[in-house]
C-alpha positions as CSV (number, residue, x, y, z in Angstrom):
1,X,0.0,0.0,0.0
2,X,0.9,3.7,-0.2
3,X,1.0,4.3,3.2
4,X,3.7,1.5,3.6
5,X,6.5,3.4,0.9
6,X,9.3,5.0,2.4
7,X,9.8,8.1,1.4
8,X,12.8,9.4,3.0
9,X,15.4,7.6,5.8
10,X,17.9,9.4,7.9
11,X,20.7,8.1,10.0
12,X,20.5,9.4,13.6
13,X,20.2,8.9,17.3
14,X,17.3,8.5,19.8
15,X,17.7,8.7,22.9
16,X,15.9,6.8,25.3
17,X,14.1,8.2,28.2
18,X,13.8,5.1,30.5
19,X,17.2,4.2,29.7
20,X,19.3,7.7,29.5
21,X,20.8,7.0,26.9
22,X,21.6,7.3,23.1
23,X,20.5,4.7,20.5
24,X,22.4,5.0,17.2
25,X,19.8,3.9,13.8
26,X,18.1,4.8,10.9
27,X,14.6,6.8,11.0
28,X,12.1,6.7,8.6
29,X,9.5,8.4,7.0
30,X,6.5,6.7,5.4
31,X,3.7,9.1,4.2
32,X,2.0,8.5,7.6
33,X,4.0,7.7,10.1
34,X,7.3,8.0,11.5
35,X,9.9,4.7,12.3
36,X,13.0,4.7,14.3
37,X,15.1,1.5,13.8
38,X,18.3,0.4,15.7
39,X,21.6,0.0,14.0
40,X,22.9,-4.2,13.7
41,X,19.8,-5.7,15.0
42,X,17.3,-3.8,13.0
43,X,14.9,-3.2,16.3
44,X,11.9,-1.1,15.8
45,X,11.9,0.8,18.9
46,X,9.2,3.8,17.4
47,X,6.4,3.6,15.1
48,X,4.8,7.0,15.9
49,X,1.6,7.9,13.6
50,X,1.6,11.6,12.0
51,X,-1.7,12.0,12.7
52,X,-0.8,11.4,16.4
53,X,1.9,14.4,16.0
54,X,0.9,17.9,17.6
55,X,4.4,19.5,17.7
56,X,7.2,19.4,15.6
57,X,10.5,21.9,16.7
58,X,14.3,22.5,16.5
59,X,15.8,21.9,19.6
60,X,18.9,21.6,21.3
61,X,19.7,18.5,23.6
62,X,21.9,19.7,26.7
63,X,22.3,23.2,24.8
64,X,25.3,21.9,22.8
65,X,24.1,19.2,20.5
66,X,21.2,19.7,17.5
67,X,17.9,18.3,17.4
68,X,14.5,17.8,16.2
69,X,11.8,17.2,18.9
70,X,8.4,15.3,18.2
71,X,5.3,15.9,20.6
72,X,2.7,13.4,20.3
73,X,-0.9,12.9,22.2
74,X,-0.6,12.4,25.5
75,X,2.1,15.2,25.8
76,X,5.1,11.7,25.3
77,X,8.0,14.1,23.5
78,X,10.6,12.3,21.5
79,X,14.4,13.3,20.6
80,X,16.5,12.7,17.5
81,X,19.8,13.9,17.6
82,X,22.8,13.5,15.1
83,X,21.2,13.5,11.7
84,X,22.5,13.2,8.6
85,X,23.2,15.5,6.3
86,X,21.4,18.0,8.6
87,X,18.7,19.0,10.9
88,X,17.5,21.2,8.9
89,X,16.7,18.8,5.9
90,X,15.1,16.2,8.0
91,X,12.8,19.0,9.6
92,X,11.6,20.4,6.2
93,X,10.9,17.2,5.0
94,X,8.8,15.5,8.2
95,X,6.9,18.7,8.9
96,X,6.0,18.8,5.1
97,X,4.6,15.8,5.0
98,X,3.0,15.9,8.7
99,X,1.3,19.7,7.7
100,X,-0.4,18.2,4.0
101,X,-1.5,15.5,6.5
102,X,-3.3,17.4,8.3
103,X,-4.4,19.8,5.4
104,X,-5.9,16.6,3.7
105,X,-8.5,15.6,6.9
106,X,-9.4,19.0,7.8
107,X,-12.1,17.4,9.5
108,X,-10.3,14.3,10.8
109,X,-11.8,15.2,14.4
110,X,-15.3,15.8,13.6
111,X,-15.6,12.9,11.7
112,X,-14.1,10.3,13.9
113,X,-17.7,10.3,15.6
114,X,-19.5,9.9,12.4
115,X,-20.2,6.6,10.1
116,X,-17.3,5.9,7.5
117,X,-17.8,6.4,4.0
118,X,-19.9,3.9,1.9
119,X,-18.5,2.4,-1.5
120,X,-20.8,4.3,-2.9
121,X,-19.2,7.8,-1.4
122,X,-15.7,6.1,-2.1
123,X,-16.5,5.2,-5.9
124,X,-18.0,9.1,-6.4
125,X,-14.6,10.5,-5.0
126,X,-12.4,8.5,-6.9
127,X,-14.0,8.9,-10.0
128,X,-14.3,12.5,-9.5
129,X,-10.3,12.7,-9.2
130,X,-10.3,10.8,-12.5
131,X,-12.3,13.6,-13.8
132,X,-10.1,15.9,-12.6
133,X,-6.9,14.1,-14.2
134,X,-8.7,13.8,-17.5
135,X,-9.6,17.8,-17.4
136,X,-5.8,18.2,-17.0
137,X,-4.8,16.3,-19.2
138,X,-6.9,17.9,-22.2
139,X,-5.7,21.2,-21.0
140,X,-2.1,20.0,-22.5
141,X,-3.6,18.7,-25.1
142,X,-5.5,21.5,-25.9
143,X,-1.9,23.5,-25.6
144,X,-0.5,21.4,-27.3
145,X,-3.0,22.1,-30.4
146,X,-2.4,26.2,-30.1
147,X,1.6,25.0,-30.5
148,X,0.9,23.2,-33.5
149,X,-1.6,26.3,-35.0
150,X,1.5,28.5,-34.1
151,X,3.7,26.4,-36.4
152,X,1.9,26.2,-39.2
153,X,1.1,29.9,-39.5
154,X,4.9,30.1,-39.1
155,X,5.4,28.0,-41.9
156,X,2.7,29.8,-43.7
157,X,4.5,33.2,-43.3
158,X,7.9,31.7,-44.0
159,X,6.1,30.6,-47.6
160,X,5.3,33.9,-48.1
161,X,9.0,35.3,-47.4
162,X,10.2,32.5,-50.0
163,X,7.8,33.7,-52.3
164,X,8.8,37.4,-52.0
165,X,12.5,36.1,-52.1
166,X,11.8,34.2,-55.5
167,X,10.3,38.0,-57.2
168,X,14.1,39.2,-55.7
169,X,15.9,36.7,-57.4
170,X,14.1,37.0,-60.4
171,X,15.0,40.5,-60.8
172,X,18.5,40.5,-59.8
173,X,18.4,37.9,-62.7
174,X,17.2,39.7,-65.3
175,X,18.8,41.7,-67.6
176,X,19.0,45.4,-67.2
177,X,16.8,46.0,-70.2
178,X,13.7,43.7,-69.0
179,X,11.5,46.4,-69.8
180,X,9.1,45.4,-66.7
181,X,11.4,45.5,-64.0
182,X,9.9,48.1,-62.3
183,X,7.3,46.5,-61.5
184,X,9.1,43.5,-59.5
185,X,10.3,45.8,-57.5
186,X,7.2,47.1,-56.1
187,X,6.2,43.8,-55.0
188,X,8.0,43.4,-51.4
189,X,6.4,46.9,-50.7
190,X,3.1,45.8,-51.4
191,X,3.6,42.6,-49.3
192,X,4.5,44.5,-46.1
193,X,0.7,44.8,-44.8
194,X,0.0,41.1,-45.6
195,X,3.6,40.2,-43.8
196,X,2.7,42.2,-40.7
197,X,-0.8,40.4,-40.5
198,X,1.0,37.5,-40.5
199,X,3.8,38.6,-37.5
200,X,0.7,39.9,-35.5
201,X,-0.7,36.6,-36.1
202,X,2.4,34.6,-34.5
203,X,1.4,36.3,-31.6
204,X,1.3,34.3,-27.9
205,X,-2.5,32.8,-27.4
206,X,-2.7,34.5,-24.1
207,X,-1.3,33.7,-20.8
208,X,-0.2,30.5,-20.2
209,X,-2.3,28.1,-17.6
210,X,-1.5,26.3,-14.7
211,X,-2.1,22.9,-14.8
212,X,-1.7,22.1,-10.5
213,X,0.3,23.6,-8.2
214,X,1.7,21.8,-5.2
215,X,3.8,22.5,-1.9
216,X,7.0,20.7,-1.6
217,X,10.6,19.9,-0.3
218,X,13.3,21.3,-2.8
219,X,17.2,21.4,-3.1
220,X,19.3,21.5,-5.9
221,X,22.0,19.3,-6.7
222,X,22.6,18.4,-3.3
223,X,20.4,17.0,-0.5
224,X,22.0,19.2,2.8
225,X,20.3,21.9,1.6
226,X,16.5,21.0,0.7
227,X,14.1,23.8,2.1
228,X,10.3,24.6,1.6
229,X,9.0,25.7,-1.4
230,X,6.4,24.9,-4.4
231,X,6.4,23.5,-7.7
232,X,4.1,24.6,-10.5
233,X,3.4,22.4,-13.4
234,X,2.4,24.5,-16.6
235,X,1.2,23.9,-20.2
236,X,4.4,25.4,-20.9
237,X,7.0,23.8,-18.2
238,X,7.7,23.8,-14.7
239,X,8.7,26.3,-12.6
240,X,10.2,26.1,-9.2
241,X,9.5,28.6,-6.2
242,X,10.8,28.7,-2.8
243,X,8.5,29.8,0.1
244,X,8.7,33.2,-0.2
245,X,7.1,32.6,-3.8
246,X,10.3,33.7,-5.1
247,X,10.9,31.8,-8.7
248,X,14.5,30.1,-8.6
249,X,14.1,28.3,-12.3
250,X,11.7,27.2,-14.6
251,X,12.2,24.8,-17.1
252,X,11.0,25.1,-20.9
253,X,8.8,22.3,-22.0
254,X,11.3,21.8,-24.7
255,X,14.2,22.3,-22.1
256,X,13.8,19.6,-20.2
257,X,16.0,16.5,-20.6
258,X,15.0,13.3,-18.2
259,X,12.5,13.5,-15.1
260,X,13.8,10.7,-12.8
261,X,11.0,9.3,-10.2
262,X,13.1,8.2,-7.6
263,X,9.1,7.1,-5.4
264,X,6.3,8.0,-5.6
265,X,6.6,11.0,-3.6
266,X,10.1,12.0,-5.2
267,X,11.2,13.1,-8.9
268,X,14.5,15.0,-9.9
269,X,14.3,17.5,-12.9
270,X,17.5,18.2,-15.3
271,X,18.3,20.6,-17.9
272,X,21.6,19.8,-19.6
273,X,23.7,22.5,-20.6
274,X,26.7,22.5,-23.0
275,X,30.1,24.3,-21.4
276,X,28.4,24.6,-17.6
277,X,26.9,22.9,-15.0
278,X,23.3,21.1,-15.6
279,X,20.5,22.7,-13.6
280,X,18.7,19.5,-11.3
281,X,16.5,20.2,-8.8
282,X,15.4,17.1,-6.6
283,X,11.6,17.8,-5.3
284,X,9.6,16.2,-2.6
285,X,6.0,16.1,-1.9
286,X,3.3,14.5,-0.2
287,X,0.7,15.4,-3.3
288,X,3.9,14.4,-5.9
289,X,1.4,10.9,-6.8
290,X,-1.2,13.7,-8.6
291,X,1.0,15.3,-10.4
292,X,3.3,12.0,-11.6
293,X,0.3,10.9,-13.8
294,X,0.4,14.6,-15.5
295,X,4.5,14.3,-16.0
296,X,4.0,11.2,-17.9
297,X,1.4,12.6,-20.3
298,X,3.0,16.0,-20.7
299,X,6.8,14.9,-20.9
300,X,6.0,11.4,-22.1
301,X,9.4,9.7,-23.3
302,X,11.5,12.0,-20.7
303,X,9.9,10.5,-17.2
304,X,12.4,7.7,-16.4
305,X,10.7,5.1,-13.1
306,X,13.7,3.7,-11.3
307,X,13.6,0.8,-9.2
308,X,12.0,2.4,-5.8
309,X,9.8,3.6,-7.9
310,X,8.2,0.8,-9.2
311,X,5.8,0.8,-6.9
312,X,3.5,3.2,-8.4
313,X,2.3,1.1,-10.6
314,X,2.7,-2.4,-8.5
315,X,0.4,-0.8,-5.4
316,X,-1.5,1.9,-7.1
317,X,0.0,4.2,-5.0
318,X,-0.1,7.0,-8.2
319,X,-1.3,5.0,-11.1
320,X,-1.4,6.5,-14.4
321,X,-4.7,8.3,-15.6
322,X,-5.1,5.5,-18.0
323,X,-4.6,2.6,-15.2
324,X,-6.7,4.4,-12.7
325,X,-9.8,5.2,-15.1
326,X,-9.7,1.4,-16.5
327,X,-10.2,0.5,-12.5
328,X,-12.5,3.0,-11.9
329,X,-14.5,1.5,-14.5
330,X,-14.0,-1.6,-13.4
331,X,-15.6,-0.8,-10.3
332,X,-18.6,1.5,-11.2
333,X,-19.6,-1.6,-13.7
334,X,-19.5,-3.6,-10.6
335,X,-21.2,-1.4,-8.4
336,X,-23.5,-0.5,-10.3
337,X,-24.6,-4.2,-11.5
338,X,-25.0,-4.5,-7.7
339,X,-27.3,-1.8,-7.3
340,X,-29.0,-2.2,-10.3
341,X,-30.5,-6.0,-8.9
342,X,-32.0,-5.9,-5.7
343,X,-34.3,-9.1,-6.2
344,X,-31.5,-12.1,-5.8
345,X,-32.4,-15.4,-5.6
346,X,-32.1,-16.7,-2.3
347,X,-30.4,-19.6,-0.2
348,X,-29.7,-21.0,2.8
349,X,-25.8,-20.5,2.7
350,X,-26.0,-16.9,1.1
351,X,-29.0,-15.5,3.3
352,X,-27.2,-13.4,5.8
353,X,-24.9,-11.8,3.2
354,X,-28.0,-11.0,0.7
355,X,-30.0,-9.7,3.5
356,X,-27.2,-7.3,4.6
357,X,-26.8,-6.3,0.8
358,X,-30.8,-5.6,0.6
359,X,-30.1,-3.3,4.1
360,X,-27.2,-1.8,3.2
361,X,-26.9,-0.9,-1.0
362,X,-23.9,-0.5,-2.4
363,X,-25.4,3.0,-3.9
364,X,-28.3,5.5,-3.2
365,X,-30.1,7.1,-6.2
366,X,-28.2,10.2,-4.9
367,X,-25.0,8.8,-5.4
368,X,-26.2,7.0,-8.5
369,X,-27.5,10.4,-10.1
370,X,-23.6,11.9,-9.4
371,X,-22.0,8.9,-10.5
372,X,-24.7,9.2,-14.2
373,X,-23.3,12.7,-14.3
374,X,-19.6,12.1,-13.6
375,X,-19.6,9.4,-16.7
376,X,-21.6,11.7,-19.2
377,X,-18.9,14.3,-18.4
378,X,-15.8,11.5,-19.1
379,X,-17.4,10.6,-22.2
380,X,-17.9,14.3,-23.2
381,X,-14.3,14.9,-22.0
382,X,-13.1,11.6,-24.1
383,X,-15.1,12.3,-27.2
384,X,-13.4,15.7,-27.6
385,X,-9.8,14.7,-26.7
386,X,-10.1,11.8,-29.5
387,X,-11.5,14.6,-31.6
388,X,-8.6,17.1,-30.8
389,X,-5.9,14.4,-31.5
390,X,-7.5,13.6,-34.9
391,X,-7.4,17.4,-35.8
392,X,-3.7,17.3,-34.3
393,X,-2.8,14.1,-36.4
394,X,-4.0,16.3,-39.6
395,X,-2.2,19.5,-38.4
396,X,1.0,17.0,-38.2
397,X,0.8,16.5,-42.1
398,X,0.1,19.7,-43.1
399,X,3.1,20.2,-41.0
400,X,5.4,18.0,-42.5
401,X,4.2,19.2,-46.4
402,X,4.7,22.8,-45.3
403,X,8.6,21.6,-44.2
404,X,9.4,19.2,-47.4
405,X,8.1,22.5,-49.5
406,X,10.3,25.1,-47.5
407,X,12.9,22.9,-47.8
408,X,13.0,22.2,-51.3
409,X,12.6,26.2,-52.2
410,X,15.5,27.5,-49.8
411,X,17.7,24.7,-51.6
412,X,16.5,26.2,-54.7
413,X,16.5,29.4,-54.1
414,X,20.6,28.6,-52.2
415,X,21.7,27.7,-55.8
416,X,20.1,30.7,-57.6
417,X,21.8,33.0,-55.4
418,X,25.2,31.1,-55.6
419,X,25.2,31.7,-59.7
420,X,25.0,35.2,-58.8
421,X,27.7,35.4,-57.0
């Protein structure tokens, strides 16, 4: 499961309160809880929940030596002293992940005296972040499309240039006495309106959009010095923030090279440069499994899974927008088969669980009625995508002719100009 990933381990000490003393190990974070481990024998001498956390602080044991301090329920405060590479990093880190915990059951007290969710609540939710995933997704498509229009009235202006180049050459090939000369002449001038229309054509379509927008644990190059910040994920790129919403790079769509998913809560980002230094920034987050699905559409061949990170498709922990919708519809098939037949036939060995079923349905006609207008929106949403790719797959070609013409002209026009010469 999710829950059971580790995200992030730290050598360091605890120290023991009944005992006085120091206990060298590894602790380690899992997206809800925290584990202390002893060195050799591998004891587990802490699981502590994060949702059981109500303090988190820099402290100093004995005045001399760093720490971080935990506070739990019950007012039971923990020590960790000597961690590596700093306190600093393992402080970010935890209290990120402890704070979106908290963020994401903003009602965890209240509704620890009410009834859990039904299937039918659970199905809704999950197939309303599907929805969500798919809307994102078409808004790179959809960016995608404008890129492609862009090109082609590019292409469409560099036509006319070639053409305008071709009257050019034609002059400055004809004799002196070509009694219509003049005339040749005039023809850039009177293509100066049509060029501008095309220049204020080639214009940006607007601002760009922001696609999702998440908190998270940065650094760059090395891990000593990660620190709080955000990470934006645009039609256009990514752009990385620190906490004072202060931009410290963002990467061209085009610019970026590999996106390495270390977990499913940690991806690195490089640009490659030629002469200097590449630019990699190593981000953590406890939403990272939302926007993983998004990388892999947008920068497709460029997100590389490495071994740890396997587990995002093995446990569903951030399954890919395609995996997570074929499940989804897997279930609301199911579900809604169930709810669908009330009238079973009965038995003697399948009573009890059919008259539960008949108590208890899997769905009301509430939740039906949500789950009816959550699919007629995926099927609108899926119609138009297929749509926008077909329009894209035509743009392509007209793309691709536009390039094969250009490129036979400038060659033409390349040995015109050398016979001048």
């Amino acid at each position: 499961m999710s829950s059971d990933i580790c995200v992030h381990s730290w050598p360091c000490s605890y120290y023991l309160d009944f005992e006085k003393r120091w206990v060298p190990g590894k602790l380690s974070l899992t997206p809800r809880s925290l584990k202390f481990s002893t060195d050799g024998t591998g004891e587990a001498l802490l699981g502590l929940p994060l949702s059981s956390i109500t303090e988190i602080r820099k402290e100093a044991s004995h005045f001399v030596f760093s720490a971080v301090t935990i506070l739990e329920e019950g007012h039971r405060k923990h020590w960790f002293s000597s961690l590596r590479p700093s306190r600093n990093v393992v402080f970010n880190v935890i209290e990120h992940f402890w704070r979106e915990l908290l963020l994401s059951q903003p009602g965890a007290g209240a509704d620890a005296n009410t009834s859990p969710k039904t299937r039918g609540q659970e199905l809704t939710a999950l197939m309303a972040g599907s929805q969500r995933r798919l809307e994102d997704t078409a808004k790179v498509l959809n960016h995608q499309g404008e890129q492609l229009d862009s090109v082609m009235r590019g292409l469409e202006k560099m036509e006319s240039d070639l053409d305008v180049a071709d009257r050019l050459l034609t002059e400055l090939e004809s004799p002196s006495w070509w009694p219509f000369s003049s005339k040749l002449w005039k023809t850039p001038a009177e293509a100066k309106p049509k060029e501008g229309t095309s220049i204020a054509g080639c214009e940006p379509f607007g601002k760009e959009g922001v696609v999702i927008r998440i908190p998270a644990v940065i650094s760059q190059r090395t891990e000593s010095h990660m620190k709080p910040g955000r990470l934006t994920l645009l039609v256009s790129g990514l752009e990385i923030h620190d906490s004072s919403s202060l931009l410290l790079h963002r990467f061209e769509r085009e610019d970026v090279d590999d996106i390495k998913v270390h977990s499913p809560y940690e991806v690195s980002i490089r640009q490659r440069f030629i002469g200097k230094p590449d630019v990699t920034y190593r981000v953590i987050s406890a939403k990272m499994p939302e926007v993983i699905p998004i990388l892999e559409v947008q920068f497709s061949k460029k997100v590389e899974l490495l071994e740890d990170a396997f587990a995002l498709r093995s446990t569903g922990a951030a399954a890919t927008a395609a995996e997570r919708s074929c499940s989804v519809w897997r279930a609301a098939s199911g579900l809604m088969g169930c709810s669908m037949h009330h009238e079973q036939p009965t038995g003697d060995q399948e009573g009890g669980p059919l008259q539960l079923q008949r108590r208890q349905p899997f769905l009301s006609e509430r939740e039906a009625q949500e789950l009816t207008q959550i699919l007629s929106k995926l099927k609108g949403l899926a119609l138009d995508t297929e749509t926008e790719l077909e329009r894209q797959d035509e743009a392509l070609d007209g793309i691709t002719a536009a390039v094969d013409r250009a490129t036979l002209t400038v060659d033409k026009h390349t040995r015109r100009m050398r016979k001048l010469t």
